[in-house]
Structures are given as C-alpha cells and as structure tokens.
N, C-alpha and C positions, 0 to 999 in steps of 0.2 A: 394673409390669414386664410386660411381650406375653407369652403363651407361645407353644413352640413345640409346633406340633400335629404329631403323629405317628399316621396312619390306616392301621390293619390289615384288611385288606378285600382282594377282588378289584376290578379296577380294568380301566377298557378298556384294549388291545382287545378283553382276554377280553368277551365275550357275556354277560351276567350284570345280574341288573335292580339287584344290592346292587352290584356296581362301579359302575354308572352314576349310583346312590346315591350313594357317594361321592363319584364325579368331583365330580357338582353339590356335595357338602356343601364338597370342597376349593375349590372355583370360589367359592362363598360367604363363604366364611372368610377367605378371602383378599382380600375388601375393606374389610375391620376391619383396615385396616395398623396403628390404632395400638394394639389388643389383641393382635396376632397378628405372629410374628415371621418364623418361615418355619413352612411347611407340608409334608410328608413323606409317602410313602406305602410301606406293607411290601405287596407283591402277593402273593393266594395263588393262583398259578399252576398250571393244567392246559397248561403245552406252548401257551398264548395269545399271548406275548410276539411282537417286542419293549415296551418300555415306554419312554414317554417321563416328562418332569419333571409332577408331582412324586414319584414311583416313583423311592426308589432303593436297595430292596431287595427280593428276588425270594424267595418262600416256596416250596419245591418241595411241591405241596398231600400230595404222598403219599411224601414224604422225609421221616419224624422227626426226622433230624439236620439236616436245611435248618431246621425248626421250631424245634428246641435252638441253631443259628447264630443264628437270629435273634433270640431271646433277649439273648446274648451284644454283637451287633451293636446294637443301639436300646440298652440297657443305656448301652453304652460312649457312645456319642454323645450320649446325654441328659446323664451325668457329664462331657463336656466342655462341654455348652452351658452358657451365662452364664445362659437363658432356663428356667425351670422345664418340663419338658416333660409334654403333657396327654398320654395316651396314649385314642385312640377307635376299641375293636377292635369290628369288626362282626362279629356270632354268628347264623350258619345252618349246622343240621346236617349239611346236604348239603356245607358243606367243610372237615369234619372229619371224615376217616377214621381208621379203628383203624388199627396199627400192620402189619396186617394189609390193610390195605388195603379192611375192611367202609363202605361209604357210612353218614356219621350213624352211627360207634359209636364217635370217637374222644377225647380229654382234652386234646389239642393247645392249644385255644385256652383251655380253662382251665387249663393250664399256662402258658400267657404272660401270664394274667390274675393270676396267681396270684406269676411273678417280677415283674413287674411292681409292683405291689401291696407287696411287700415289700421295693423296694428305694424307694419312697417315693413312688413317680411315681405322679400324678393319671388313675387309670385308671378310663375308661365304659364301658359294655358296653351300645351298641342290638342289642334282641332283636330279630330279622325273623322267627319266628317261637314262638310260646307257646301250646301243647298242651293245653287244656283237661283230657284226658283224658293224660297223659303213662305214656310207658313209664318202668321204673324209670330205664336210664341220662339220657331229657330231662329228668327230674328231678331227678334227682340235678345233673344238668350244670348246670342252670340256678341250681339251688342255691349249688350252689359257686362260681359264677361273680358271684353275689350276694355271697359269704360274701368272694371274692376281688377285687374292688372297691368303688370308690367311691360307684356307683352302677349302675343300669340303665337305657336310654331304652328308651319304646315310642311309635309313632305311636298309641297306641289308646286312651285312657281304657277299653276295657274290659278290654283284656291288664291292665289296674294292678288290677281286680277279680280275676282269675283270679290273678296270681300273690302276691297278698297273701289269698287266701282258702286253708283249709286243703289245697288241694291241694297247694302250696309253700312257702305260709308265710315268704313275706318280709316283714320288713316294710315297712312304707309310706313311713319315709324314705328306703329304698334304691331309692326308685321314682321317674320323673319320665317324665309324658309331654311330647313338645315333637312338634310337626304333621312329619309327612313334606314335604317341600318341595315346592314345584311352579316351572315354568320358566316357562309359558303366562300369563305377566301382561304381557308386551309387547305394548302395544295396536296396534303396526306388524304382529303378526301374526290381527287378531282382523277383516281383510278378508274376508270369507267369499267374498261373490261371485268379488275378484280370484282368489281362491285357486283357486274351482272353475274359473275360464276358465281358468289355465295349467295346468288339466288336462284339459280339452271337459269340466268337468262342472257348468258353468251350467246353468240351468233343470232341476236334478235337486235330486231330495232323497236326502245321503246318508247311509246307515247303515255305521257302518266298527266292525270288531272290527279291535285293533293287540295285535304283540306276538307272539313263537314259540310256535308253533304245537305244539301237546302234548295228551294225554288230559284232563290235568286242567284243560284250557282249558273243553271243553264248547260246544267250537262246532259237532259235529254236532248241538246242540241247537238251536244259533240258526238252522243251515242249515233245519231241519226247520222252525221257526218262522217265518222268514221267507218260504217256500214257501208255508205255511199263511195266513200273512198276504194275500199277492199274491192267492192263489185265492179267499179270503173277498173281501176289503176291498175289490179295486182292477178297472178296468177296463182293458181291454186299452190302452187310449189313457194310461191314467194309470199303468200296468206299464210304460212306457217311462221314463218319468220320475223311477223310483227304480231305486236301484242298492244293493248291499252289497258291499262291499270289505271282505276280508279278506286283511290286510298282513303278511308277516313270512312267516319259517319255517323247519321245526324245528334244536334245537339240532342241530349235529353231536353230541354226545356222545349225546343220545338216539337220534339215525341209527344209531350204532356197537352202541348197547349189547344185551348177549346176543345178537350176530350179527345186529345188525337185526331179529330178529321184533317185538318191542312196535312198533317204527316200520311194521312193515307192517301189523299188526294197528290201528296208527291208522289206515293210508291208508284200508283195508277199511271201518271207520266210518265215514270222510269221503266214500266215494265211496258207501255204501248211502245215508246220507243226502242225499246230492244226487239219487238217484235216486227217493228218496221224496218229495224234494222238489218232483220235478218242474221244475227250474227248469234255465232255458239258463245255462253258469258259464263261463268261458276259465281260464287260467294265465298272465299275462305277469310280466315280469320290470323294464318301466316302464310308468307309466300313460300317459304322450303318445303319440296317435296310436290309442289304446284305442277300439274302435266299442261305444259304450256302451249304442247303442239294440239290439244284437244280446244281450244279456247281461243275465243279472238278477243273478248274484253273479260278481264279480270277484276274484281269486286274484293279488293282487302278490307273487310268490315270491322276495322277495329280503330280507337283512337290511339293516333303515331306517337309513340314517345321522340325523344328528341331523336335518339341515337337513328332508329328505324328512319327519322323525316330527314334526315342527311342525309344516306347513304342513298333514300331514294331521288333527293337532286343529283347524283353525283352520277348513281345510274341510268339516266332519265336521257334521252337523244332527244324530245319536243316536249314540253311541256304547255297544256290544251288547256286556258283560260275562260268560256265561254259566257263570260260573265251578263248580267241583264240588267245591270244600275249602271250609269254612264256617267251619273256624277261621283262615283265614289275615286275619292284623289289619295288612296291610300291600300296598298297588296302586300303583304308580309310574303303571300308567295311569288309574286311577281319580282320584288325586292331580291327574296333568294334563288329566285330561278337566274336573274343576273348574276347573282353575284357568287354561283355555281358555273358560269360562264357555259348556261344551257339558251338553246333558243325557245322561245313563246311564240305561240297563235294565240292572239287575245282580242275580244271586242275591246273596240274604242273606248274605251272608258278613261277619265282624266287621266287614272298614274299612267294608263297605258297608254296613252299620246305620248305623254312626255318623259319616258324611262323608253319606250321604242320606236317614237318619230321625234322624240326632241322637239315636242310641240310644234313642229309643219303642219301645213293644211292637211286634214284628211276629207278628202271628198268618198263620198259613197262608193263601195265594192274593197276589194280585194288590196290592200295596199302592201306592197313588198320594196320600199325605197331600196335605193342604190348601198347607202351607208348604215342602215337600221341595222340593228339589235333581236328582231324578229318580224311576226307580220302581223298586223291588223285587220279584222275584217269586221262586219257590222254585226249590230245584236242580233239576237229571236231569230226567224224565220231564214232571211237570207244567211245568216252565218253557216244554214245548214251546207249549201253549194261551195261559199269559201273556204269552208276548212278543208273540205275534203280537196278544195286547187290547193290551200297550202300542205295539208299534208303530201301532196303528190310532188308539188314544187318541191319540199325538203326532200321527202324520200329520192327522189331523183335526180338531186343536182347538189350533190354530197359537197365539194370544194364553196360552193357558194350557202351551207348549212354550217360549214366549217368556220367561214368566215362570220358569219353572223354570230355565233358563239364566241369568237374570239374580240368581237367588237360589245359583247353582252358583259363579255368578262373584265374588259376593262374600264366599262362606268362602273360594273359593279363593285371590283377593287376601290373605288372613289368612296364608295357608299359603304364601309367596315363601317362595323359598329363604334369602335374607338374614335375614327373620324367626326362619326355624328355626336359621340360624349364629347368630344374637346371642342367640337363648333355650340354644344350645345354651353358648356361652361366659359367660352369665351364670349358668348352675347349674355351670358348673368354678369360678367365682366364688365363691358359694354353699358348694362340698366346697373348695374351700383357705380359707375363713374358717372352716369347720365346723373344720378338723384344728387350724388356730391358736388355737381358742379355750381360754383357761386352765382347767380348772374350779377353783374356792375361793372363790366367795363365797358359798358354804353347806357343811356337812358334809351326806356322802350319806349315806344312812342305806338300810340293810337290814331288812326286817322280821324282827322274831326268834321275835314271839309272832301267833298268830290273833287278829283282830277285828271285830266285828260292824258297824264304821265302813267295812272296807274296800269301796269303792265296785263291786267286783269281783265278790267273793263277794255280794255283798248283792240278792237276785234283786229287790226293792222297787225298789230304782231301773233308772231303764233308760239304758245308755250309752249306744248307739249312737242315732240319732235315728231316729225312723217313716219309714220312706216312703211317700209320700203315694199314694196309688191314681190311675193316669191314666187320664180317658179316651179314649178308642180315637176317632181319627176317624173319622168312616164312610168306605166305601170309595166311592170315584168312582163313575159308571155310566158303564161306556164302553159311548159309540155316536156313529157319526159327526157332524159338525155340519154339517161345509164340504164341497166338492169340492177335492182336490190341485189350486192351482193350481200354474202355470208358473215360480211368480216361487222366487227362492234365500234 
C-alpha cells in the first residue's frame, strides 16, 4: 500500500534553503508513483505566500493557534485517507518561536511531533541543525522530539555521533543518516564552456561564492583572500582572466531586523574588506553584457531563481565556501557544488569534513588530502592566507583540480535526490515493519540479581571496538607549476 507523504517545512517562495529542501525532497518522491500516493505540504509561513501545489496548508510561523489548527487539520485528513500517512517534519530552531514570539525558544514543532506520534502516524523528524555544545532548551527539544517520534534523519554521519553520545543520549536506533540530495547530475548541464559564453565568461577562470548574503557567510573573508591571492600569485595579464562572483543577497528579514543596524554593520565589513582588498568590484543585477576585463569581483545582487543557480554550478571552476559556524552538518550548496562535480575551498565545518575529507583528522592549516574532493582550510582570520594557497594550488596545478572534480562528481552522483527519496521511503519501511512486529518468541526477561557474567559491568571485556589510529596525509606543497592559460 503507497503512503501518503505529508511535509512540515517551509516551502518556496519563502526564501529558505530547508524549503528548497523540501521542494526537491517532494519533487523526488513523487516519481516513486508506485510507493507514494499523493504528496502534501504544511508551510511555515513568515507573510512568503502565495503557495502553490503541493502546499495546502499554511502554518502562521508566529500564530500558536495557526500551529494547534494544524494539528487538528493533517490529523483529520490522514483519518480519512485509505493510504497510511508518513508524516516528515523538518526541525530548525530559527522556526520556532516561543509563544512570545523569542526566535529558537519555542515547543511548536515538538508539539506536532508529539500529536502526531500518538495518534499513530509514521512521524520523521530531519534535524538541520545539531549543537554539539547545546543550550538546555536544544536539548531538551531535540530530546523530546526523539522521545516523540519514529525516528530522526541527519545528512551527517557525524551529527549520529553527537546525538547518541552523552550529550543527548539517543539512542542509535532512533538515528538514521540518509545523504542531503543534490539536483546537479544532469550531464546537459555539466557544459562549462557553453555556459561561460552565455555569459562573456569564456577564456576566464571562475571563482563563485552562491547563496544570501549574511555574517555568518564569511565572505569578507574570501574578499580579503582572494585580493591576496591576485597580488601574490598573478600577473597583470593573467588578473584579467579571473573573476569572483559573488551571487545572491541578503535575506529581507535580515534587512529588517533591529531596525536594519546588523544589516549595515554587514555592509561596513563587506565594503572595509573590499577596500583591503584592493580589488576593482561592480554590483549588477544580471550578468550579460558584464565588462569582466574591468572587474576582479563581481556582485550579482539579486535572488537566483532555479534556472540562473544551475547554470551558475555548472559554470563555476572553484566554488569559495568561507563559512563561520563549524557545527553546522548540513550545505545545499556544498551538496550541489558535488554533485555539479565542481571543487570547493571550505572551512571545516561538519558537512564539510565529511562530504571532502570523508571525516579524517583535520588538524589546523591548509588541508589538500591525496584523495579529497576539495580543500579545507580554517574559519575567520586564518582562512584569509589559506584560500589565497588554495586558490593558487588550483589555479596552477590544473590536472590535479581536474581530478578533484572528478572525485567530487562521483560522491556526488551517490547523493541524487531520488537516492535520498527511495533511502528516505525505505526506512518508513523499516519503522512500519518495526511497529508490526509481534514480540513472543521468547519471554523477556529483567535482570533481578547482579552478575559477574554481565558483559557491561565486566571492565575485562571491551564492547565497543578499538579505533584504529589513522595516519595523517602529508600536507601538499603549494607552489605554482603552470602559467594560467586562456583555455576554460
């Protein structure tokens, strides 16, 4: 019997990288017509609307009783469907407000987790964000939201470490990692050349940061680095021939918030950095008709619709990550920068361990492993000297930038969105055989007395297994090899 999927999330047009998550996850799901019966969506709405299908219920994100309707509303729907209904709410604290209206201090969504749950429906809870160091209410939340489902998804094999370790304390069958999806495996868009001509940016090499534009982006860091890079590495002849485009920008709601100051105190970092930079930059609003040879960083200021954010993976030779949150275990752009089989310079941040060191040690500086995907280097301050070694290591050692793309390309092939819909519907599989299963083919038994047998107590054995000590690759030496040529 198909179920029917019913996703709790923001949804476009809201602006939101977990709506857009979704979209693709409903876009996916929906070609398992013979698993899947219809597809539904609750929006949690900040004043984004309108919505199209398959939205068709509206959360008011800062209404409690819009929260408690919708309850009420999926409840009643799921009890007239023939189709058993899955229920997959997606949990970030930024939209969940107290009743009060505090950002990230409210019980909303594990109150829906919670009725949900107990009126029998098959309810998942992907975490998009997991605290290493958690305040008591993340903790707690994230607890109960464990306690009040069927399970939890993480894109991260290493969030399943943190929240089944004592900081949380879940345990491990409540846990299931399945890959963030990627869109970037259509080899109709993997023309690089064509892509840079319908934008005059043949014969360049390009560097592109994507994505709204915010503090904890960290791109006055790449501005500085990339400045630094030009001045070291390149000659005036061969400054013509790269470019850094940085696409997108900022949220409205960040514009607004505390009367605009945070948003001006960004621009003030964005514009000392440019200045540090030294570097000539513009602001336009499309790239055609862009004089590229006048400009070293270019400013697309507008929000990307889909078509424009593909083409710009596809045309992209490094894509500049320089993020400043280090727990965050989840990149929609990192996800499709793979799975455009492009390379990334990224701080260390969880997905970026383990989508381009495959979770290895990373020790402090410049890391450029043997077998990676791309390179890592540290947050803030020092990433400014790192980028600028990695972008000179890429720019100049073309076969070995080559290879890294083509090893980016193949996790990310793994990581199709279809993949994550059919691993995501075969563990609802998994939790409806789990709830069906009888137990009586043994009496349980409780321990009543202490014993010198139990495996637990017994410090002589060891349960968990050794891990095995790795060694460290050595780190690259970057130094030029080639001249930048002309070709894309």
């Amino acid at each position: 019997m198909p179920y029917n999927i019913r996703i709790v999330s923001t949804y476009p047009p809201r602006r939101c990288g977990i709506g857009t998550f979704s979209r693709d996850l409903a876009t996916a799901l929906a070609h398992f017509t013979s698993e899947v019966g219809h597809i539904r969506g609750a929006a949690i709405d900040n004043r984004s609307g309108p919505y199209d299908i398959p939205v068709d219920l509206v959360i008011d994100q800062y209404n409690p009783y819009s929260w408690r309707d919708a309850i009420t509303h999926i409840c009643t729907r799921a009890g007239e469907a023939k189709n058993p209904t899955v229920i997959a709410l997606q949990h970030e604290f930024g939209l969940d407000p107290s009743p009060e209206g505090k950002p990230g201090e409210g019980s909303s969504l594990v109150n829906l987790a919670r009725a949900f749950h107990e009126r029998g429906l098959i309810t998942v809870v992907y975490l998009h964000t997991v605290p290493d160091v958690p305040s008591p209410h993340e903790r707690t939340t994230i607890q109960n939201l464990a306690r009040h489902s069927d399970g939890l998804i993480v894109t991260t094999e290493s969030a399943i470490q943190i929240l089944e370790s004592e900081v949380y304390g879940i345990p491990h069958e409540k846990l299931k990692h399945i890959d963030h999806g990627v869109r970037r495996h259509n080899a109709s868009y993997f023309d690089r050349l064509a892509t840079k001509q319908e934008y005059d940016l043949e014969n360049r090499f390009l560097i592109t940061t994507l994505g709204m534009l915010s503090p904890g982006k960290g791109i006055e860091y790449g501005i500085r680095a990339y400045g630094l890079f030009l001045e070291e590495s390149l000659s005036e002849e061969q400054r013509q021939r790269v470019v850094y485009l940085i696409a997108g920008k900022s949220h409205p709601d960040f514009i607004r918030a505390e009367n605009g100051e945070p948003y001006r105190r960004f621009r003030a970092s964005m514009d000392q950095a440019l200045e540090q930079a030294k570097v000539k930059w513009c602001k336009v609003k499309e790239l055609g008709g862009t004089d590229f040879d006048e400009y070293d960083i270019v400013f697309l200021d507008t929000f990307l619709d889909e078509n424009t954010l593909l083409k710009l993976y596809g045309a992209t030779n490094v894509m500049l990550l320089p993020y400043l949150n280090m727990q965050q275990i989840s990149s929609g752009i990192l996800a499709d920068t793979l799975g455009a089989g492009r390379v990334a310079i990224t701080t260390k941040f969880r997905y970026a361990q383990e989508l381009i060191h495959s979770n290895k040690p990373c020790p402090e500086g410049l890391i450029i492993g043997r077998y990676t995907r791309g390179i890592l280097v540290d947050p803030g301050e020092p990433s400014v000297e790192q980028i600028a070694q990695a972008l000179d290591f890429l720019v100049f050692n073309e076969s070995k930038r080559l290879l890294m793309e083509r090893q980016a390309h193949q996790r990310g092939y793994q990581m199709r969105w279809n993949n994550s819909a059919w691993a995501l519907l075969q563990y609802v599989d998994f939790v409806r055989e789990a709830k069906d299963i009888i137990t009586g083919r043994g009496v349980k038994s409780l321990r009543e007395k202490t014993s010198r047998l139990d495996v637990y107590k017994c410090r002589r054995i060891q349960v968990t297994p050794t891990i095995e000590s790795v060694t460290q690759e050595p780190r690259a030496v970057v130094r030029p090899q080639e001249v930048l040529s002309a070709s894309s």
